[in-house]
N, C-alpha and C positions, 0 to 999 in steps of 0.2 A: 699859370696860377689862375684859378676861377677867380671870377667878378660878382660880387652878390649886391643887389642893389634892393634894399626897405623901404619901398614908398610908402605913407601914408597920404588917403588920398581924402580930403574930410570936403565936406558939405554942408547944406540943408535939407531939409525936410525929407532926410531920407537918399537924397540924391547920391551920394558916395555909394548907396548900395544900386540904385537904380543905373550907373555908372558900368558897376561891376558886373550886373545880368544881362546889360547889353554887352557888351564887351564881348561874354562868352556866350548870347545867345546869337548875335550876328554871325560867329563864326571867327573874329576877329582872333581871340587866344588861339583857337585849333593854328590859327595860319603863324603865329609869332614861335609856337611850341614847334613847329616844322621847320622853321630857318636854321640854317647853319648855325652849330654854337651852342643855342640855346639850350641848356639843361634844367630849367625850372622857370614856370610860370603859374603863378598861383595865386588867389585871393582868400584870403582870411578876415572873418569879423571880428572885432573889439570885443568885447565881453561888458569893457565899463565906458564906450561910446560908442552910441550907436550911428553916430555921424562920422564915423572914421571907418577905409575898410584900407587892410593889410597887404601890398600886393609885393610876393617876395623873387625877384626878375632873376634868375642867374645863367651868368653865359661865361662858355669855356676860355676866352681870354678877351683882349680890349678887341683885336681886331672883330670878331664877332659881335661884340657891341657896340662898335662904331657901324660896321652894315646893319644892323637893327634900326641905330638911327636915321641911315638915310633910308632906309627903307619906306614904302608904302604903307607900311604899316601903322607909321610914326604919323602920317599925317591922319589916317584915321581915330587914332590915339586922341591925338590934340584935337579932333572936330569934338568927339563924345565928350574930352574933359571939359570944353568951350561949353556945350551945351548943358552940362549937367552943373556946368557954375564951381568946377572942384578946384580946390588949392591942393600943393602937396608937401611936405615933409620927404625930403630924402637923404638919405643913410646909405653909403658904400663899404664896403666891406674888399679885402681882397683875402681869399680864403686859402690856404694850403691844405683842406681836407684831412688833415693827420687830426687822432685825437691820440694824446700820448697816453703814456701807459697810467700816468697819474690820474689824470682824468677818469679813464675810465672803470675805474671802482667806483662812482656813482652814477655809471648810465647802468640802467636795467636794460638788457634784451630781451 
């Protein structure tokens, strides 16, 4: 069963996006997206705050996301969030990826 995890990652002056461009201008996402497991890493902007940005983690089960944690990665993580002053909001999700048949009469493809 995947693991979907909703940080909200909020700020000042801009910081939660300043946060997010380094992130993936260092290189840092390309290296998290290559680890075992992972199947989605992504940052999304708020629409009604612009101090909050969206970042939607998801790995193939806990063990992969436990090696994320100990990962090098994590410590780089926690230097950028330290530096950019960010608090977070977070949401776990454990997803079966089925959308039943009910459902989907209102996804458009």
């Amino acid at each position: 069963m995947a693991i979907t995890i909703n940080i909200y990652y909020r700020g000042k002056n801009g910081n939660a996006l300043l946060f997010a461009k380094e992130m993936l201008d260092s290189g840092i996402v390309d290296e998290i997206r290559k680890e075992d497991g992972n199947l989605k890493y992504e940052y999304y902007l708020s629409l009604e705050d612009e101090e909050t940005i969206l970042l939607i983690d998801k790995w193939q089960n806990q063990e992969a996301f436990d090696n994320h944690h100990r990962s090098m990665m994590m410590e780089k993580i926690i230097a950028l969030r330290n530096k950019y002053e960010l608090t977070m909001e977070v949401h776990r999700y454990e997803v079966e990826d089925k959308i039943t048949h009910q459902d989907q009469i209102y996804i458009k493809k």
